[in-house]
C-alpha positions in Angstrom: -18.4 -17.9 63.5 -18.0 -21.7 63.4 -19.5 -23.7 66.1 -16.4 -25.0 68.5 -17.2 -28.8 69.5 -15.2 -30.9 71.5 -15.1 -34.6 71.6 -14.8 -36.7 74.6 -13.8 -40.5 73.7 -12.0 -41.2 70.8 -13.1 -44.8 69.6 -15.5 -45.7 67.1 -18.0 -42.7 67.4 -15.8 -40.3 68.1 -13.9 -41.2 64.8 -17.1 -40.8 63.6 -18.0 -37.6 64.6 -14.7 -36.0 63.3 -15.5 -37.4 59.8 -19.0 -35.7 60.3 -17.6 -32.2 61.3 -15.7 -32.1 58.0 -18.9 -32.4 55.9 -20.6 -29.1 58.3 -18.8 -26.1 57.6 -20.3 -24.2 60.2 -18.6 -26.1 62.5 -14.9 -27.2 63.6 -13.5 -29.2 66.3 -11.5 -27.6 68.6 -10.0 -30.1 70.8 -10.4 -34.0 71.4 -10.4 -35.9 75.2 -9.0 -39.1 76.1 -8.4 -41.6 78.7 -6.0 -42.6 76.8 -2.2 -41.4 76.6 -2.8 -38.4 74.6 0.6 -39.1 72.2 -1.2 -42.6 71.5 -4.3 -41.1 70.2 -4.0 -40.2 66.1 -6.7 -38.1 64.9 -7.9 -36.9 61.4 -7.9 -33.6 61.7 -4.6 -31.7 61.2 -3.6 -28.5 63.5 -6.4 -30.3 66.4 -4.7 -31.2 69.8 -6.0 -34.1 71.9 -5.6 -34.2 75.5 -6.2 -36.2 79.0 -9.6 -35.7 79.3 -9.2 -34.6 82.9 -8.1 -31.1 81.7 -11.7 -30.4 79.5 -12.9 -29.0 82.6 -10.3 -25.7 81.8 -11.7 -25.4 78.8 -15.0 -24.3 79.1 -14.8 -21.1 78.0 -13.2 -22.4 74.5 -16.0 -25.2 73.5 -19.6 -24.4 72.2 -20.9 -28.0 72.7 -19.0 -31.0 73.7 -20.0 -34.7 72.1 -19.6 -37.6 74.8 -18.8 -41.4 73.4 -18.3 -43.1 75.8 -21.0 -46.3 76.5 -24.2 -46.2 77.8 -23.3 -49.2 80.1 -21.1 -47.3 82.6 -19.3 -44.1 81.2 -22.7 -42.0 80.3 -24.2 -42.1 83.3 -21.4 -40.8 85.2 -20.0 -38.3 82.6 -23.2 -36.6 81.0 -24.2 -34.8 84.0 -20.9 -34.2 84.7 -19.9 -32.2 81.8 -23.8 -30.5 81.9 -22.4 -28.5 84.6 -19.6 -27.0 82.1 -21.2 -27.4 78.8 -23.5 -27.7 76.3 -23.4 -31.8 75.5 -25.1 -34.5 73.5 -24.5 -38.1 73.9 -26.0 -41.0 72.9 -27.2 -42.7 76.0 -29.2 -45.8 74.5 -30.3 -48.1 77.5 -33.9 -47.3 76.4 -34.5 -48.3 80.1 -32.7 -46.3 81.9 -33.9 -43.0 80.0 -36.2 -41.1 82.4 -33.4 -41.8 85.5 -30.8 -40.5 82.6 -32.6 -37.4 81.7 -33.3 -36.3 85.4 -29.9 -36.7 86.0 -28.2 -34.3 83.3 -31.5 -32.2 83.6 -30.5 -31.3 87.0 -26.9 -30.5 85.9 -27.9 -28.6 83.1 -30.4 -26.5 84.6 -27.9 -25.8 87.4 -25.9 -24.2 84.8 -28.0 -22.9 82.4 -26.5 -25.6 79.5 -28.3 -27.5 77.2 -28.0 -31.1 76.8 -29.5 -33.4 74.4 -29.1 -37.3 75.3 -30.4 -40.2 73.7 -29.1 -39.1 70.4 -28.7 -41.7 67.3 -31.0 -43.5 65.1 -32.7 -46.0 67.9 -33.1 -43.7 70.4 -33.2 -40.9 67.8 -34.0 -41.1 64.2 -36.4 -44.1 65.2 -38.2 -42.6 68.6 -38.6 -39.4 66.2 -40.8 -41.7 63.2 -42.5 -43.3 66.4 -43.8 -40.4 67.7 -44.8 -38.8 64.5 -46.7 -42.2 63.1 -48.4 -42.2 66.7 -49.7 -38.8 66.0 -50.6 -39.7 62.5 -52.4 -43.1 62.9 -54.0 -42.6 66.9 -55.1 -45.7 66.1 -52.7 -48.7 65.5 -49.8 -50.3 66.8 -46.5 -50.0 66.6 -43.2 -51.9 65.8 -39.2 -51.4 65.9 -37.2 -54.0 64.3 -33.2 -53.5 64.3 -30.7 -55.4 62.0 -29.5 -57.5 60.9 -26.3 -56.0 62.7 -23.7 -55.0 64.7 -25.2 -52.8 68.4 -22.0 -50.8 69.8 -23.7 -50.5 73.3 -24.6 -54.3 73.3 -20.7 -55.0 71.9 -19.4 -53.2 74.6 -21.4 -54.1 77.3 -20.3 -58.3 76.3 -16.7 -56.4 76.5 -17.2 -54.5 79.9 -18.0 -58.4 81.1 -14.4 -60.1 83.3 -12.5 -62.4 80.7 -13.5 -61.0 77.5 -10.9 -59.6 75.1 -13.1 -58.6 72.3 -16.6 -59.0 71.0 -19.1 -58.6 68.6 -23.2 -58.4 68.8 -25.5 -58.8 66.0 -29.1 -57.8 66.5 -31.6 -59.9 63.8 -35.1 -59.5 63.2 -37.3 -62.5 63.2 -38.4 -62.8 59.7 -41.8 -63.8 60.0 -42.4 -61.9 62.4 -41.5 -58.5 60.0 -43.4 -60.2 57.4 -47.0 -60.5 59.8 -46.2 -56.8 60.4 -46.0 -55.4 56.9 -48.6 -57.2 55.9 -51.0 -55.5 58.4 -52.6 -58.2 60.8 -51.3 -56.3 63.8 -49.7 -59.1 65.3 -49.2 -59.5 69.4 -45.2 -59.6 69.3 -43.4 -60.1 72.7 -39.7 -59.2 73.4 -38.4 -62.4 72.1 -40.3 -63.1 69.3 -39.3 -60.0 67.0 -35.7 -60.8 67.3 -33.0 -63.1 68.3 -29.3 -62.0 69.7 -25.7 -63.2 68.2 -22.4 -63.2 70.2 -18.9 -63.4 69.0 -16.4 -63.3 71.9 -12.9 -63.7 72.0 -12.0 -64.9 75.7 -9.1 -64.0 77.6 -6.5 -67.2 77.6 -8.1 -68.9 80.5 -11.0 -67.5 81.2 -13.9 -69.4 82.4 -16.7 -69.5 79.4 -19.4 -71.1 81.0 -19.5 -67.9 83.4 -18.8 -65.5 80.4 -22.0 -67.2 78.3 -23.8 -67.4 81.4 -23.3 -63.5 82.3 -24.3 -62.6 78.7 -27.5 -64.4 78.8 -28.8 -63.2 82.0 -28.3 -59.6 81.5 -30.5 -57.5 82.0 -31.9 -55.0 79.4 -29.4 -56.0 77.3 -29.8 -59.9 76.6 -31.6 -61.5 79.3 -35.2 -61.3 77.3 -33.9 -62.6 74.1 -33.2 -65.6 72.3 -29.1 -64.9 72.6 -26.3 -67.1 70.9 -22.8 -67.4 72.0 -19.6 -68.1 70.1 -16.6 -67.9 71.3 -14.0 -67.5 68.7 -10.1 -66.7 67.7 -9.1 -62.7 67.5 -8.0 -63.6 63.9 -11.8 -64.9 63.0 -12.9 -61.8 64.4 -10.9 -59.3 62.6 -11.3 -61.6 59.3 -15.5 -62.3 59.5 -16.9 -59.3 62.0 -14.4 -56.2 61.6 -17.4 -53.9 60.1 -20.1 -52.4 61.7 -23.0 -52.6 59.6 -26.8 -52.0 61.2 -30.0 -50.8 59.9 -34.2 -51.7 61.0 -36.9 -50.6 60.3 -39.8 -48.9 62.4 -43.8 -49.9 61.4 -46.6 -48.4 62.3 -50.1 -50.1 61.3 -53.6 -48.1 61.9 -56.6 -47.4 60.8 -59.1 -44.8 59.8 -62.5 -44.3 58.6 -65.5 -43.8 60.6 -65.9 -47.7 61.3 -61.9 -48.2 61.1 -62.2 -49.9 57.8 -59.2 -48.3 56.0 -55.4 -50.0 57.1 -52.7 -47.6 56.6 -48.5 -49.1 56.7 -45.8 -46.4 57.8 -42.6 -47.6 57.2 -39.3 -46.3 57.8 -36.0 -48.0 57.3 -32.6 -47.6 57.4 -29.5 -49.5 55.6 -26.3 -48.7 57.1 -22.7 -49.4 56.3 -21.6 -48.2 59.5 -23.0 -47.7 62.3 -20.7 -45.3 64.0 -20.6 -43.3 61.6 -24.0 -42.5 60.7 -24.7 -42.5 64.1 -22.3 -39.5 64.3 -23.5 -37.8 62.0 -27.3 -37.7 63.8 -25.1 -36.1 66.4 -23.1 -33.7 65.0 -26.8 -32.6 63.9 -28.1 -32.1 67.2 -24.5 -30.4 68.5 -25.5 -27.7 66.0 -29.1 -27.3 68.2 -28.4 -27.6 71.8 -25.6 -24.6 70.3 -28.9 -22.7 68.6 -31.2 -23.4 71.6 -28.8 -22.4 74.3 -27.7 -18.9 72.5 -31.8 -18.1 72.6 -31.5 -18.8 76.5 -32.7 -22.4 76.9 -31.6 -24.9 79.1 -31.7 -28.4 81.0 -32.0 -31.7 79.3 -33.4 -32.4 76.3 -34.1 -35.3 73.5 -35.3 -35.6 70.1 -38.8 -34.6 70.7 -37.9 -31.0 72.1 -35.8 -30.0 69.0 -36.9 -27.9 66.3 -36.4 -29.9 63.1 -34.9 -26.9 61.7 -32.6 -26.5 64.3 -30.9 -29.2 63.0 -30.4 -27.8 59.8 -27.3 -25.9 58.8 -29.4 -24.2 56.2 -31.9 -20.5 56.7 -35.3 -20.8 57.3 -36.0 -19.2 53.7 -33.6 -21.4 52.0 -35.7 -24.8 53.6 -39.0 -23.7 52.3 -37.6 -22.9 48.9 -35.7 -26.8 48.8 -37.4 -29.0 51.0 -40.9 -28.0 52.4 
């Protein structure tokens, strides 16, 4: 039996997420939500219907897990623990932040109704915290370090857009060079916020709107820009489209320790990421995880979850036996 998944929020990821569901066979979307008008919303997959997301809630019964994306900024926070109360979710809440208040939120909700859900779900939180935490293990003593880009952040795109007067947007996220380089080269260097990376903005502005207020709103908020190095530029919707239409990203996580009995040996960990698009590999991390809160809550689990409670092989569509034989 395929694994039924919903998606809630038809934009970038869950495009995304519908391109990933056609490369899993053991899984098949069922329906798709939308704020939108459902007879403006064209979707991928033949034979699939999409409708107002205010009727997901009679659908319970028909959905095995249901992927949210919507932002971080304002539509997670509201709609995970919502839909925790009906089903198994994931989303991809990534105000790093505002995680612990997020998790005891759906955690509630989900244990409530004896769902799973799995926030926080991506490459950074995800893929990243994941290497982290395994590196930390690995090298007790060292230091860490997360650089992302150069590239376009979704949550940081749409928070600029979620901001009075702005039409459209794009955020690039760019790590200071030398910075990396003092990294990799194992001098465990003392790196505040703004040192490892600086912030790019490309905002088209509503006909009149006032762009001092706009820049000034940007700069000064918080967890998103206000600690950074930020650059504005506002711009036509025709440069837009023409120079920023894609949504590349990538980073790279670094951890630097040392061993020995006197700490004389330096060890690098490195793990990096290239990525045409965003979204869509992004998706696909979450499609992963649909497939484990689905696993996990048929043995009986629930509440809230992240990447550190799943089973790496949970993830997998493929048997125990057949992961030993190929990949261990």
């Amino acid at each position: 039996m395929s694994i039924r998944i919903g998606i809630l929020g038809y934009g970038n990821l869950g495009r995304g997420v519908e391109c990933a569901l056609k490369q899993n066979p053991d899984m098949e979307l069922t329906a798709v939500f939308t704020r939108r008008s459902p007879q403006d919303v064209k979707i991928l997959t033949a034979g699939v219907p999409v409708y107002p997301v205010e009727q997901a809630e009679q659908m319970a019964d028909k959905i095995d897990v249901l992927i949210l994306c919507g932002g971080s900024a304002t539509d997670l926070p509201v709609q995970t623990p919502k839909y925790a109360k009906l089903f198994n979710v994931v989303d991809s809440f990534d105000t790093h932040a505002r995680i612990p208040e997020h998790f005891a939120s759906v955690d509630n909700a989900a244990q409530s109704s004896g769902k799973v859900g799995i926030i926080s779900v991506g490459w950074d939180p995800g893929m990243f915290s994941l290497n982290r935490m395994y590196a930390n293990a690995v090298l007790p003593d060292g230091a860490d370090y997360t650089f992302w880009g150069k590239g376009v952040s979704q949550g940081h795109s749409d928070a600029i857009r979620r901001i009075e007067g702005v039409r459209d947007a794009r955020q690039y996220t760019i790590p200071v060079e030398s910075a990396l380089q003092a990294v990799r080269s194992g001098k465990n260097p003392e790196l505040s916020t703004r040192q490892k990376h600086t912030r790019e903005c490309f905002v088209v502005a509503e006909a009149g709107a006032d762009t001092a207020r706009i820049e000034r709103e940007i700069k000064t908020m918080p967890n998103y820009f206000a600690d950074y190095d930020t650059t504005v530029h506002f711009i036509s919707e025709e440069e837009l489209q023409k120079n920023h239409s894609g949504i590349p990203h990538g980073g790279f996580v670094i951890r630097c320790g040392k061993t020995g009995w006197n700490s004389e040996n330096t060890h690098i960990i490195e793990y990096s990421l290239k990525l045409d698009s965003n979204p869509e590999f992004t998706s696909s991390i979450i499609v992963a995880y649909a497939r484990a809160a689905y696993r996990m809550n048929q043995e009986g689990q629930k509440g809230c979850k992240t990447v550190f409670d799943v089973p790496p092989a949970y993830l997998s569509a493929k048997s125990g036996e057949e992961l030993r034989k190929h990949l261990l």
